[in-house]
mmCIF file as gemmi writes it, N, C-alpha and C atoms, coordinates in Angstrom:
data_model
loop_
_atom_site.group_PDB
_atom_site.id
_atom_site.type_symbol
_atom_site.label_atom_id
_atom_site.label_alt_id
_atom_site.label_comp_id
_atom_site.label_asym_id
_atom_site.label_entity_id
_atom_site.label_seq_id
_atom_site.pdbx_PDB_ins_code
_atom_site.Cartn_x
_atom_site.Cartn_y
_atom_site.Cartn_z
_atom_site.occupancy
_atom_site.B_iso_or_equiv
_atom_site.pdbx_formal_charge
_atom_site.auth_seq_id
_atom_site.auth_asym_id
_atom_site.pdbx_PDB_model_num
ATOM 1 N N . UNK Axp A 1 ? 77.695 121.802 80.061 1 0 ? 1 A 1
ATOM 2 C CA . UNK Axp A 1 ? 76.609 120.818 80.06 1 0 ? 1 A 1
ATOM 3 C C . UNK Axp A 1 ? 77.197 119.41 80.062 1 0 ? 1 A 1
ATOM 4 N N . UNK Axp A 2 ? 76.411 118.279 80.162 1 0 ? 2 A 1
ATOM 5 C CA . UNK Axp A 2 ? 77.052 117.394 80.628 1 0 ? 2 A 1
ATOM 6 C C . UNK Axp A 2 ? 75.715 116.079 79.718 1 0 ? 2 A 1
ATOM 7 N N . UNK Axp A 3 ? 76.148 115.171 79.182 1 0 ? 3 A 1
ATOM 8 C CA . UNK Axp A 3 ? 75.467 114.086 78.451 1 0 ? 3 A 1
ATOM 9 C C . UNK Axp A 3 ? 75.518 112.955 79.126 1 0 ? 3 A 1
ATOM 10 N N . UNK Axp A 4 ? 73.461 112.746 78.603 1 0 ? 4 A 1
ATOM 11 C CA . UNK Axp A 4 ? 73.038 111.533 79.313 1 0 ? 4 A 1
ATOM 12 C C . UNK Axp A 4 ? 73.923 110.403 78.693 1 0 ? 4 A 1
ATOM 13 N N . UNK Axp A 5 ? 74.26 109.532 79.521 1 0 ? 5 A 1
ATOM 14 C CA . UNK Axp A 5 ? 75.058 108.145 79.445 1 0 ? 5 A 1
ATOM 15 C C . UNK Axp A 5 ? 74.298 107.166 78.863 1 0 ? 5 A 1
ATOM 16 N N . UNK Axp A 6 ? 72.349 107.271 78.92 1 0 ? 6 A 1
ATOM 17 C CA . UNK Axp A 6 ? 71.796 106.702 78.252 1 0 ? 6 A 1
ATOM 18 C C . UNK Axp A 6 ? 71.609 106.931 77.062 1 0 ? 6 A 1
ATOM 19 N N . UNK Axp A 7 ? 70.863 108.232 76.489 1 0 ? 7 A 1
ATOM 20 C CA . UNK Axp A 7 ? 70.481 108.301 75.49 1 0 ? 7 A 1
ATOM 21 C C . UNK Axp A 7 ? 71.545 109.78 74.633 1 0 ? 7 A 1
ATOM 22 N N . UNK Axp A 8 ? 72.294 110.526 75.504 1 0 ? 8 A 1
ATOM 23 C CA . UNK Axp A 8 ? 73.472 110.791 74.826 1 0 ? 8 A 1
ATOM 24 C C . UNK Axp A 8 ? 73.035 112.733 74.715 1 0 ? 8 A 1
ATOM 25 N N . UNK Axp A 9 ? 71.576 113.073 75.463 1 0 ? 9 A 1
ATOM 26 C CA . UNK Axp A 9 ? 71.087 114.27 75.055 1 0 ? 9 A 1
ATOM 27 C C . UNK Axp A 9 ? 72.399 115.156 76.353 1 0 ? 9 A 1
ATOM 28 N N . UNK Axp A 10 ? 72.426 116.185 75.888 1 0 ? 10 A 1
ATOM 29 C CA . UNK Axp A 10 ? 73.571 117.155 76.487 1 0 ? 10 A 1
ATOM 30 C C . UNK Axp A 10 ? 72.749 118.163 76.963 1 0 ? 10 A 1
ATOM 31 N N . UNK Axp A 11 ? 72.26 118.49 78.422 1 0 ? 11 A 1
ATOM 32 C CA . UNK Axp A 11 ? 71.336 118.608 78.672 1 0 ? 11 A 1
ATOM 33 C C . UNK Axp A 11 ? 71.603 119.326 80.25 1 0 ? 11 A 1
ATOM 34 N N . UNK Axp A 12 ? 72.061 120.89 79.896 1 0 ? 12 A 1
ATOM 35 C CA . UNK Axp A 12 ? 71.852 121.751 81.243 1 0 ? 12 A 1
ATOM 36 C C . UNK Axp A 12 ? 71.283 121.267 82.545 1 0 ? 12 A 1
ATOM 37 N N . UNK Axp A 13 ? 70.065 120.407 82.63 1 0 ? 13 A 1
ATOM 38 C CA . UNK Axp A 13 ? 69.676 120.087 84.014 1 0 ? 13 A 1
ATOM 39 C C . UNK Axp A 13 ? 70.007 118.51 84.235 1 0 ? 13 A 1
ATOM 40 N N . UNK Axp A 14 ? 70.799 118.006 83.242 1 0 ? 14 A 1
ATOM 41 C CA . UNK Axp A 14 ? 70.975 116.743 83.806 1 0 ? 14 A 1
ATOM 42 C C . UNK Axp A 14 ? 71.797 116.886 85.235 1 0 ? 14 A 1
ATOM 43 N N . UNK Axp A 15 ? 71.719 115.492 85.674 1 0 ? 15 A 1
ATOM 44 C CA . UNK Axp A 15 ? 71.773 115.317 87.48 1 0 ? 15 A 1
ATOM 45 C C . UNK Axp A 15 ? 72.857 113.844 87.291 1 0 ? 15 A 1
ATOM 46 N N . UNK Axp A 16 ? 73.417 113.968 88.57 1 0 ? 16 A 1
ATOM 47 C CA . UNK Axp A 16 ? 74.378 112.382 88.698 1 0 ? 16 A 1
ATOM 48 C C . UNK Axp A 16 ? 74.437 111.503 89.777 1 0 ? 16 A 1
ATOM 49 N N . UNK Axp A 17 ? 73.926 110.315 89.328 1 0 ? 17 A 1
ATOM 50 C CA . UNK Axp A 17 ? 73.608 109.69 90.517 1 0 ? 17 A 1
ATOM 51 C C . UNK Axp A 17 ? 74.877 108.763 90.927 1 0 ? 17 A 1
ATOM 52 N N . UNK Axp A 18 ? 74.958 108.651 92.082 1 0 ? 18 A 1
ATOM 53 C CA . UNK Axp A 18 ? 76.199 107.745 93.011 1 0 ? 18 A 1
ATOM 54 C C . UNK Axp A 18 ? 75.701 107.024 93.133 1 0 ? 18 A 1
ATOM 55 N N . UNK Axp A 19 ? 75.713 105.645 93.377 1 0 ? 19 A 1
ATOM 56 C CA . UNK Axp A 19 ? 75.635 104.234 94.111 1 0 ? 19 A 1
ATOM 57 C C . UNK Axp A 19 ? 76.484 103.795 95.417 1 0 ? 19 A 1
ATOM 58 N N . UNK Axp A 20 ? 75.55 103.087 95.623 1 0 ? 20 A 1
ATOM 59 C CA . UNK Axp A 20 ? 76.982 102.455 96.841 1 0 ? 20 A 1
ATOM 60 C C . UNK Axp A 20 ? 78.351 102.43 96.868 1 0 ? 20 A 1
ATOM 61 N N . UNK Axp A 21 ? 78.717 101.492 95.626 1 0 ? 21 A 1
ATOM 62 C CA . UNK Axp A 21 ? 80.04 101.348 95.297 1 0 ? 21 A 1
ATOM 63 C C . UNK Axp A 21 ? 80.614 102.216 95.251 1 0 ? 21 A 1
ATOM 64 N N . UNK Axp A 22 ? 80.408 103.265 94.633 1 0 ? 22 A 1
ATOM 65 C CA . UNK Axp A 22 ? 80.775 104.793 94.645 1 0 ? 22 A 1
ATOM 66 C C . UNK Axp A 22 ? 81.174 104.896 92.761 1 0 ? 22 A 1
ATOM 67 N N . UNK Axp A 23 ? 80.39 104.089 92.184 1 0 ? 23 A 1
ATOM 68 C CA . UNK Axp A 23 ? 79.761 104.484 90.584 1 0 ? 23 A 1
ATOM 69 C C . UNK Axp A 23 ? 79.075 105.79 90.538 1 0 ? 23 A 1
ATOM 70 N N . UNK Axp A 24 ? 79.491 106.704 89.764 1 0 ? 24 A 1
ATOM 71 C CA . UNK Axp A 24 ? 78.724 107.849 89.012 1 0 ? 24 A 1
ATOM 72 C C . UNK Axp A 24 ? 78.129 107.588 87.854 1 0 ? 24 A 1
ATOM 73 N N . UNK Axp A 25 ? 76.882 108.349 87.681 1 0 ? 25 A 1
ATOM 74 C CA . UNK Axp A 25 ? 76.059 108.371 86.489 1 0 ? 25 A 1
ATOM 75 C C . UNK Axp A 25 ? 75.517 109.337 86.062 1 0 ? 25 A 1
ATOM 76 N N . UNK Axp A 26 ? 75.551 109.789 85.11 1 0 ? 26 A 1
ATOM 77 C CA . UNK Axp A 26 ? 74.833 111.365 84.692 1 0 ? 26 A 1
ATOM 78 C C . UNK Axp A 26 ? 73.86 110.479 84.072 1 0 ? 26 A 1
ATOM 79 N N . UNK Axp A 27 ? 72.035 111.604 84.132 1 0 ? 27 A 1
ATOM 80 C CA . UNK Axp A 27 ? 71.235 111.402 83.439 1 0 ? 27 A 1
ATOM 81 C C . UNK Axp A 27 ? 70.832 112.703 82.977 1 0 ? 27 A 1
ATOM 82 N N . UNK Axp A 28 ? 69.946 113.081 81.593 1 0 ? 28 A 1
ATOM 83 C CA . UNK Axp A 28 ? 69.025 113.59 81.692 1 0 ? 28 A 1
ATOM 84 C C . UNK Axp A 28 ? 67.762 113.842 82.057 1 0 ? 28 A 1
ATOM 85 N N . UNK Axp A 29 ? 66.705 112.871 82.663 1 0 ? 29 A 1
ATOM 86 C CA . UNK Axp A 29 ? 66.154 112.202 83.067 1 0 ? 29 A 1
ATOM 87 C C . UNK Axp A 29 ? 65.687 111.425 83.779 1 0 ? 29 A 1
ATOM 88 N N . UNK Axp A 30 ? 64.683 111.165 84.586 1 0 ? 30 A 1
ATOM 89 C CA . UNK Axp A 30 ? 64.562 109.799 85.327 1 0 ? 30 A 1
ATOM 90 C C . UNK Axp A 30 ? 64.048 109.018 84.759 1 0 ? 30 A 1
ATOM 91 N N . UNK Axp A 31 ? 63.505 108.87 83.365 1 0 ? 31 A 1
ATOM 92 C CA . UNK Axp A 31 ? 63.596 107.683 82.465 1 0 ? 31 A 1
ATOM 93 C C . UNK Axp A 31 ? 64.656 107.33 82.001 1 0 ? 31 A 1
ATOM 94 N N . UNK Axp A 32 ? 65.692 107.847 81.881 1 0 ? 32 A 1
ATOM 95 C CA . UNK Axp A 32 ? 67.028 107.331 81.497 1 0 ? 32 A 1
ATOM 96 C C . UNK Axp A 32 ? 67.752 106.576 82.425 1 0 ? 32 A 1
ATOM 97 N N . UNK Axp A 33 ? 67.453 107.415 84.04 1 0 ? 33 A 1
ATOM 98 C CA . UNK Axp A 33 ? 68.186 106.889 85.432 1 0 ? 33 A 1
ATOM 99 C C . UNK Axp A 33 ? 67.448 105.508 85.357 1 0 ? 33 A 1
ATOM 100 N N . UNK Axp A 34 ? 66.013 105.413 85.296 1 0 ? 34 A 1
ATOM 101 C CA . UNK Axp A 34 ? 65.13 103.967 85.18 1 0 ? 34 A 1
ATOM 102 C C . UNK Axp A 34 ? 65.755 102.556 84.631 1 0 ? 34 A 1
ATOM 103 N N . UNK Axp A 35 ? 65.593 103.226 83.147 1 0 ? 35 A 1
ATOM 104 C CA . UNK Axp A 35 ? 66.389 102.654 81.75 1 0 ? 35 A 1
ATOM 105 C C . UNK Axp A 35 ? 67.864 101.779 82.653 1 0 ? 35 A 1
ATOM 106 N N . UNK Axp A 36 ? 68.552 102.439 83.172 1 0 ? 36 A 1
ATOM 107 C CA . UNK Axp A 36 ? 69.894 102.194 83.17 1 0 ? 36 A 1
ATOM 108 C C . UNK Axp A 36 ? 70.1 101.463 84.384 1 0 ? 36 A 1
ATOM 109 N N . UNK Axp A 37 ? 69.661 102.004 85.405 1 0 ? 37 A 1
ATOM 110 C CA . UNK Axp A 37 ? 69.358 101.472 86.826 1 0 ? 37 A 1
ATOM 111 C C . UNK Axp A 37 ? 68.678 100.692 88.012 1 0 ? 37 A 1
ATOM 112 N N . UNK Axp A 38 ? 67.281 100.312 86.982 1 0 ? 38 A 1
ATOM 113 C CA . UNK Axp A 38 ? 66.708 99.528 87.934 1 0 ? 38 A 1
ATOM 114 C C . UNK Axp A 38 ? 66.859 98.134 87.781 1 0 ? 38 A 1
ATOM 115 N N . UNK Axp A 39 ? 66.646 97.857 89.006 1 0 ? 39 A 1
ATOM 116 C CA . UNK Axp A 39 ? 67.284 96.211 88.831 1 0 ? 39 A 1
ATOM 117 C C . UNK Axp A 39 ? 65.89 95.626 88.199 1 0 ? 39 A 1
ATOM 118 N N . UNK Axp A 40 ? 65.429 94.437 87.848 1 0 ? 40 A 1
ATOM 119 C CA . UNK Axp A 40 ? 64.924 93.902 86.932 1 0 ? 40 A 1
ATOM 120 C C . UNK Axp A 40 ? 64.379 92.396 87.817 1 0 ? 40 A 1
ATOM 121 N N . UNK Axp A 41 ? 62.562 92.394 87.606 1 0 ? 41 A 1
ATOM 122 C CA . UNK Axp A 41 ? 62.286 90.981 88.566 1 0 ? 41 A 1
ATOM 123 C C . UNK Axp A 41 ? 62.444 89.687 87.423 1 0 ? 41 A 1
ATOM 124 N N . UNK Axp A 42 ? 62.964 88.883 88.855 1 0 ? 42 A 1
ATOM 125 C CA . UNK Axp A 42 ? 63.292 87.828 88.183 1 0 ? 42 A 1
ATOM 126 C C . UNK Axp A 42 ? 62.48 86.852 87.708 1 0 ? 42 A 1
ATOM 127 N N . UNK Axp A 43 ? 60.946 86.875 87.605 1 0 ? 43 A 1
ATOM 128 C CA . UNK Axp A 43 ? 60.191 86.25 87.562 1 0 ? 43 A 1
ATOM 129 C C . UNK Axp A 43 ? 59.532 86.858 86.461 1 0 ? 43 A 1
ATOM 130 N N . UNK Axp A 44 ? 59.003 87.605 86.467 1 0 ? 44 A 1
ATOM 131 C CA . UNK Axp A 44 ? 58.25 88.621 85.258 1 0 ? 44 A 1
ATOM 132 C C . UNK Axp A 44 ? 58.881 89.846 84.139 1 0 ? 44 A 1
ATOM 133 N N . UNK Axp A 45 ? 60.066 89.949 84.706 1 0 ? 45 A 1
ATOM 134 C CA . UNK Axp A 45 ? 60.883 90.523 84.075 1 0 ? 45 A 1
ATOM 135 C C . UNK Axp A 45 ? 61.021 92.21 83.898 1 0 ? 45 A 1
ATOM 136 N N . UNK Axp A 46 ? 60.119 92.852 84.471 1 0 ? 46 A 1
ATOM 137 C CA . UNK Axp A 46 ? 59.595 93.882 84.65 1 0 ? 46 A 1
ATOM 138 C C . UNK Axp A 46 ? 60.526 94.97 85.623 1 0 ? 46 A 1
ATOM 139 N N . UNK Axp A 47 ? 60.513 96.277 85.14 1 0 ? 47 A 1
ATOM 140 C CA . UNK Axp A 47 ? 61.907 97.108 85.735 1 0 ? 47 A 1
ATOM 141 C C . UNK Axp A 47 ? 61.181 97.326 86.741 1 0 ? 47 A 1
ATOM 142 N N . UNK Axp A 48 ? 61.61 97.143 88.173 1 0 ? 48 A 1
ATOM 143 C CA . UNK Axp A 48 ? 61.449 97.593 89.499 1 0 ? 48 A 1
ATOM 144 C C . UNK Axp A 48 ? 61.797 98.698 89.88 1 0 ? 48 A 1
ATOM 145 N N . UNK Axp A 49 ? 60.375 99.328 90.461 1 0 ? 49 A 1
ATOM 146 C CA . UNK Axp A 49 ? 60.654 101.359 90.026 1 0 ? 49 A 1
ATOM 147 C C . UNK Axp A 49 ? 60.434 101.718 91.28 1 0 ? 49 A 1
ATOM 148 N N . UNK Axp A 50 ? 59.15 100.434 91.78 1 0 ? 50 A 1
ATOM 149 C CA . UNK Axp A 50 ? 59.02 100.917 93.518 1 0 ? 50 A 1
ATOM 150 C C . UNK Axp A 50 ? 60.02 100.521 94.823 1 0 ? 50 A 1
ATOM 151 N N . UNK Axp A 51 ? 59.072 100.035 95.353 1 0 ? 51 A 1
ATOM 152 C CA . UNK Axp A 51 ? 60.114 99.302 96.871 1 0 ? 51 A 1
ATOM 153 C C . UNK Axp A 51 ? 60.537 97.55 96.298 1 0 ? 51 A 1
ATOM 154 N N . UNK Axp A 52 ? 59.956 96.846 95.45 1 0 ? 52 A 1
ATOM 155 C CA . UNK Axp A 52 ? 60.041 95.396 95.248 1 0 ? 52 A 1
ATOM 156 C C . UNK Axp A 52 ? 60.125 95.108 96.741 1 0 ? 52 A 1
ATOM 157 N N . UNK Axp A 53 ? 60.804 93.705 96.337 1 0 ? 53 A 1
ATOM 158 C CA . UNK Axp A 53 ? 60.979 92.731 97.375 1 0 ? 53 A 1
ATOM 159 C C . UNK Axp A 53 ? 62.701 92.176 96.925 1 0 ? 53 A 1
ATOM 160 N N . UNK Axp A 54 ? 63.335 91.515 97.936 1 0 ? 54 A 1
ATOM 161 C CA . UNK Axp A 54 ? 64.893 90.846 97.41 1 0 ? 54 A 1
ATOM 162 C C . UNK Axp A 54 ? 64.42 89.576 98.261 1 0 ? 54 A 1
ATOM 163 N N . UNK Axp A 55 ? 64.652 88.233 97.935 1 0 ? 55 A 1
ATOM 164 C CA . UNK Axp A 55 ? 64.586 87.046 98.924 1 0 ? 55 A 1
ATOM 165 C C . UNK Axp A 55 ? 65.826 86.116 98.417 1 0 ? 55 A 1
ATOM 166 N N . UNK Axp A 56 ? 66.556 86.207 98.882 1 0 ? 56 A 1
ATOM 167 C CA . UNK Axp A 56 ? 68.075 85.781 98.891 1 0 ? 56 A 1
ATOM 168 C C . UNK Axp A 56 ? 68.684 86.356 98.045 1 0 ? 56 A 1
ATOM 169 N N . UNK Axp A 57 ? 68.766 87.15 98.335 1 0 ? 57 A 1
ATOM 170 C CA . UNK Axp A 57 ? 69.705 88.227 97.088 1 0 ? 57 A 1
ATOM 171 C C . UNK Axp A 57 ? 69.236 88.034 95.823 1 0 ? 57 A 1
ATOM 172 N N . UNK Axp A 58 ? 67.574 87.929 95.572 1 0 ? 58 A 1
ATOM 173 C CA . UNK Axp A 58 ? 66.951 88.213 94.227 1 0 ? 58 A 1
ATOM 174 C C . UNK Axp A 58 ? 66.106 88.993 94.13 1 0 ? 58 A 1
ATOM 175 N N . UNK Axp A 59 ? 65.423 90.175 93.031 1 0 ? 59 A 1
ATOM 176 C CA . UNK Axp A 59 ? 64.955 91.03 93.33 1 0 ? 59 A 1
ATOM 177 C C . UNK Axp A 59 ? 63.739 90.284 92.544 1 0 ? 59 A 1
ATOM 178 N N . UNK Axp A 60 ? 62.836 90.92 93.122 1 0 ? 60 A 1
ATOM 179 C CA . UNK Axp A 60 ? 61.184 90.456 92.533 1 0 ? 60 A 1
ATOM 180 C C . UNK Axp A 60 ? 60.414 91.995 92.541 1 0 ? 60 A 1
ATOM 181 N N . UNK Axp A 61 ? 59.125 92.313 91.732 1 0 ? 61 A 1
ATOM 182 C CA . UNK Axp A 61 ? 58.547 93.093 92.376 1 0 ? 61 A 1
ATOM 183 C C . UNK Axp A 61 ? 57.784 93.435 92.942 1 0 ? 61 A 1
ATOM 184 N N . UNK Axp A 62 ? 57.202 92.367 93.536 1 0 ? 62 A 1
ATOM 185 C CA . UNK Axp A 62 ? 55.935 91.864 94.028 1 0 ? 62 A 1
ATOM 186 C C . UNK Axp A 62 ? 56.099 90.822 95.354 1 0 ? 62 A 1
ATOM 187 N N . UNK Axp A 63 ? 55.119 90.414 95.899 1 0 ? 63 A 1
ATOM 188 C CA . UNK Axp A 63 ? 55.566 89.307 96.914 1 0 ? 63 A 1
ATOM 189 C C . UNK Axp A 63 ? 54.861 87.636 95.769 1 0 ? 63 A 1
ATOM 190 N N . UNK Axp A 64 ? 53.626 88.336 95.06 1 0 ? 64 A 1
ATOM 191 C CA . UNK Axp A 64 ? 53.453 87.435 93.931 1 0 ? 64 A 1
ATOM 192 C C . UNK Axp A 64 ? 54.663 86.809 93.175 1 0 ? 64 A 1
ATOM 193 N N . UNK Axp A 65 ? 55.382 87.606 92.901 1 0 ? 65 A 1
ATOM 194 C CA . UNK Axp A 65 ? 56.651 87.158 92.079 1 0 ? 65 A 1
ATOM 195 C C . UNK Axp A 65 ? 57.538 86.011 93.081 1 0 ? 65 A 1
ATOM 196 N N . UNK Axp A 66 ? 57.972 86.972 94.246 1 0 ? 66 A 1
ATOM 197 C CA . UNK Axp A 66 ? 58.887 86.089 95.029 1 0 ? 66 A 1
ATOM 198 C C . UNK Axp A 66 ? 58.263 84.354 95.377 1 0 ? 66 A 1
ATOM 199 N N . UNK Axp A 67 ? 56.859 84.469 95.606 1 0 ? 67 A 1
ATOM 200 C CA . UNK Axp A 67 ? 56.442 83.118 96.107 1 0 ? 67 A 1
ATOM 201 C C . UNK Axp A 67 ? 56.718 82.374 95.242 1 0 ? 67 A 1
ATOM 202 N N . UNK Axp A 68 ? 56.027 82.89 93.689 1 0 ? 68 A 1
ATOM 203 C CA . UNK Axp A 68 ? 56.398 81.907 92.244 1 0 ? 68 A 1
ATOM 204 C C . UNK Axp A 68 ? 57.752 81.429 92.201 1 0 ? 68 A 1
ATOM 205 N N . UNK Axp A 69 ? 58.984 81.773 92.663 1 0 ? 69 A 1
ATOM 206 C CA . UNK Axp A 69 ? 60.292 81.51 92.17 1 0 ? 69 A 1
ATOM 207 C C . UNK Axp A 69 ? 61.18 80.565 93.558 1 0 ? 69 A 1
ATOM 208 N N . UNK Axp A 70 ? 60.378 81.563 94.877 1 0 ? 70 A 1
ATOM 209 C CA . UNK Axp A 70 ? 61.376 81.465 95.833 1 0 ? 70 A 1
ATOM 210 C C . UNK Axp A 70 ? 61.229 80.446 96.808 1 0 ? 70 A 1
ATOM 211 N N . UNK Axp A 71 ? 60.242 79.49 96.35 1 0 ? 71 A 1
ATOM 212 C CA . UNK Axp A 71 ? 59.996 78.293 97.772 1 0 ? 71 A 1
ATOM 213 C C . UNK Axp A 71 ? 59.16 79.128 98.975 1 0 ? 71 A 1
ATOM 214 N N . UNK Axp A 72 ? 59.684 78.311 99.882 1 0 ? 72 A 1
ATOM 215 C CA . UNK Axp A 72 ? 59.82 78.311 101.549 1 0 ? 72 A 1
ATOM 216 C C . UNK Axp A 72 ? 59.801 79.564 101.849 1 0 ? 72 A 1
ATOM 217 N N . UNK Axp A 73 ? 61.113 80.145 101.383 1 0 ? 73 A 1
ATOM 218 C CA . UNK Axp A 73 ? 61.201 81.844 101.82 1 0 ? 73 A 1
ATOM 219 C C . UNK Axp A 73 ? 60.255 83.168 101.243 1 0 ? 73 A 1
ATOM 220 N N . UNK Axp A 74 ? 59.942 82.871 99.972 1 0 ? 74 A 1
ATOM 221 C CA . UNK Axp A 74 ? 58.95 83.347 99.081 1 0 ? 74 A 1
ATOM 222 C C . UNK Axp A 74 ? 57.682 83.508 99.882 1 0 ? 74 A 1
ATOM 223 N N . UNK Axp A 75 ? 57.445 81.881 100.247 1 0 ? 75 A 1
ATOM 224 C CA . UNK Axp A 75 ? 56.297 82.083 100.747 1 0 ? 75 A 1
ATOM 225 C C . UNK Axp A 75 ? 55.86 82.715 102.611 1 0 ? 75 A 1
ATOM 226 N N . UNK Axp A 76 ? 56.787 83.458 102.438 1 0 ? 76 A 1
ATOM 227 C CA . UNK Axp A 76 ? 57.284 84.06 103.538 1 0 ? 76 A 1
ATOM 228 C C . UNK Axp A 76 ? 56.704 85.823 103.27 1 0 ? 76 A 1
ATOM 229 N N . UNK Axp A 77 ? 56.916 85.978 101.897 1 0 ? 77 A 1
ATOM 230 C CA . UNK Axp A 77 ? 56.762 87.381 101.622 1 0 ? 77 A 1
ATOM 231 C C . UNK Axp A 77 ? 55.573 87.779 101.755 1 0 ? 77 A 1
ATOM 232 N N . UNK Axp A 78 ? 54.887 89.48 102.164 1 0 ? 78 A 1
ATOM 233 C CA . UNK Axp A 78 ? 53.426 89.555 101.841 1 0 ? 78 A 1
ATOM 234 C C . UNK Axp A 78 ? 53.624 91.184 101.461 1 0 ? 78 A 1
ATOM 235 N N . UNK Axp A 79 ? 53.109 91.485 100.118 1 0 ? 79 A 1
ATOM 236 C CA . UNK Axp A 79 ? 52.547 92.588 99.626 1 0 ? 79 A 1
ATOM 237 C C . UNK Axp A 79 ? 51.877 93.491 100.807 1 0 ? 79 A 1
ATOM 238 N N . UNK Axp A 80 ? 51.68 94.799 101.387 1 0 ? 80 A 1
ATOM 239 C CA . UNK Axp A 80 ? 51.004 95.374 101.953 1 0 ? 80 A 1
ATOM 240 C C . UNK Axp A 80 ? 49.631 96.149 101.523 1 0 ? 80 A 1
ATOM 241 N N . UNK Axp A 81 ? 49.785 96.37 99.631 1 0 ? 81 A 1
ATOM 242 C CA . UNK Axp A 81 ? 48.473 96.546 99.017 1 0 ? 81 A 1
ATOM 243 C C . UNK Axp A 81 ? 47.514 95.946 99.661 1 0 ? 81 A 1
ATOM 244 N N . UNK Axp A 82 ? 46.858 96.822 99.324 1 0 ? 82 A 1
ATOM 245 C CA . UNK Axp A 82 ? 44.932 96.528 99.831 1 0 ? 82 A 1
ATOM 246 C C . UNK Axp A 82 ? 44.951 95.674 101.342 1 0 ? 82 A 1
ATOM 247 N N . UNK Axp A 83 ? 46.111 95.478 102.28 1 0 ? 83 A 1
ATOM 248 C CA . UNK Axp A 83 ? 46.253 95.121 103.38 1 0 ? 83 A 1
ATOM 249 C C . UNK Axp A 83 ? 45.364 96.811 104.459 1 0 ? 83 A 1
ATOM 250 N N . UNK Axp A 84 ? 44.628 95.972 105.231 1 0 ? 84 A 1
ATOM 251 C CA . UNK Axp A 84 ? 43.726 97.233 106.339 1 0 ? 84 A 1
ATOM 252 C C . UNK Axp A 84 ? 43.96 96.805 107.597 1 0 ? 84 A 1
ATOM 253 N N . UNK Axp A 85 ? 44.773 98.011 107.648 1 0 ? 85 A 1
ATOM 254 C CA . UNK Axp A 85 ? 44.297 97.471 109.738 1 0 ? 85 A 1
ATOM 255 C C . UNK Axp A 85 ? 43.148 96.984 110.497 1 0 ? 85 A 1
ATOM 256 N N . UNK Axp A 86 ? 43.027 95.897 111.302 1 0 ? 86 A 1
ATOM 257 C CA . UNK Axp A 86 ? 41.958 95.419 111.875 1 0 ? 86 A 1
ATOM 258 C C . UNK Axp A 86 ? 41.321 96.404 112.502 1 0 ? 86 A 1
Protein backbone atom coordinates (compact mmCIF):
# COMPACT_ATOMS: atom_id res chain seq x y z
CA UNK A 1 0.00 0.00 0.00
CA UNK A 2 1.18 3.24 -0.57
CA UNK A 3 0.35 6.82 1.61
CA UNK A 4 -1.47 9.84 0.75
CA UNK A 5 1.24 12.71 0.62
CA UNK A 6 -1.63 14.82 1.81
CA UNK A 7 -3.26 13.55 4.57
CA UNK A 8 -0.89 10.47 5.23
CA UNK A 9 -3.97 7.59 5.00
CA UNK A 10 -2.17 4.24 3.57
CA UNK A 11 -4.67 3.30 1.38
CA UNK A 12 -4.84 0.12 -1.19
CA UNK A 13 -6.60 2.22 -3.97
CA UNK A 14 -4.61 5.20 -3.75
CA UNK A 15 -3.51 6.42 -7.43
CA UNK A 16 -0.33 8.72 -8.64
CA UNK A 17 -0.49 11.52 -10.46
CA UNK A 18 2.47 12.85 -12.94
CA UNK A 19 2.68 16.40 -14.04
CA UNK A 20 4.39 17.84 -16.77
CA UNK A 21 7.61 18.26 -15.22
CA UNK A 22 7.58 14.74 -14.57
CA UNK A 23 6.65 15.26 -10.51
CA UNK A 24 4.90 12.20 -8.94
CA UNK A 25 2.18 12.27 -6.42
CA UNK A 26 0.33 9.61 -4.63
CA UNK A 27 -3.19 10.36 -3.38
CA UNK A 28 -5.83 8.71 -1.64
CA UNK A 29 -8.32 10.69 -3.02
CA UNK A 30 -9.35 13.38 -5.28
CA UNK A 31 -9.84 15.65 -2.42
CA UNK A 32 -6.41 15.25 -1.45
CA UNK A 33 -5.18 15.43 -5.38
CA UNK A 34 -7.53 18.95 -5.13
CA UNK A 35 -6.02 19.95 -1.70
CA UNK A 36 -2.49 19.64 -3.11
CA UNK A 37 -2.85 20.46 -6.77
CA UNK A 38 -5.02 22.94 -7.88
CA UNK A 39 -3.73 26.05 -8.77
CA UNK A 40 -5.53 28.82 -6.88
CA UNK A 41 -7.47 32.24 -8.52
CA UNK A 42 -5.80 35.10 -8.13
CA UNK A 43 -8.49 37.31 -7.51
CA UNK A 44 -10.90 35.42 -5.21
CA UNK A 45 -8.75 32.99 -4.03
CA UNK A 46 -10.73 29.99 -4.61
CA UNK A 47 -9.18 26.34 -5.69
CA UNK A 48 -9.72 25.97 -9.45
CA UNK A 49 -11.32 22.47 -9.98
CA UNK A 50 -12.81 23.25 -13.48
CA UNK A 51 -11.39 24.59 -16.83
CA UNK A 52 -10.61 28.42 -15.20
CA UNK A 53 -9.11 30.82 -17.33
CA UNK A 54 -4.88 31.81 -17.36
CA UNK A 55 -4.35 35.58 -18.87
CA UNK A 56 -0.67 36.06 -18.83
CA UNK A 57 0.39 33.31 -17.02
CA UNK A 58 -2.30 33.93 -14.17
CA UNK A 59 -4.87 31.61 -13.27
CA UNK A 60 -8.42 32.99 -12.48
CA UNK A 61 -11.57 30.99 -12.33
CA UNK A 62 -13.85 32.76 -13.99
CA UNK A 63 -13.65 35.34 -16.88
CA UNK A 64 -15.31 37.62 -13.89
CA UNK A 65 -12.13 37.20 -12.04
CA UNK A 66 -9.71 37.76 -14.98
CA UNK A 67 -11.45 41.19 -16.06
CA UNK A 68 -11.23 42.38 -12.20
CA UNK A 69 -7.35 41.92 -12.12
CA UNK A 70 -6.27 41.73 -15.78
CA UNK A 71 -6.93 45.12 -17.72
CA UNK A 72 -7.09 45.15 -21.50
CA UNK A 73 -6.52 41.40 -21.77
CA UNK A 74 -9.04 40.42 -19.03
CA UNK A 75 -11.36 42.23 -20.70
CA UNK A 76 -10.82 40.09 -23.49
CA UNK A 77 -12.05 36.96 -21.58
CA UNK A 78 -15.78 35.56 -21.81
CA UNK A 79 -17.30 32.79 -19.59
CA UNK A 80 -19.41 30.41 -21.93
CA UNK A 81 -22.14 29.82 -18.99
CA UNK A 82 -25.59 30.60 -19.81
CA UNK A 83 -23.99 31.69 -23.36
CA UNK A 84 -26.91 30.18 -26.32
CA UNK A 85 -26.40 29.82 -29.72
CA UNK A 86 -28.23 32.34 -31.86
Amino acid sequence: MTACEVCGNDYWMAFEVRTVDGSRHTFDCFECAVHKMAPICEHCQIKIVGHGVEVSGRFFCCAHCARAVEGEQGAEVRDAVGARPA
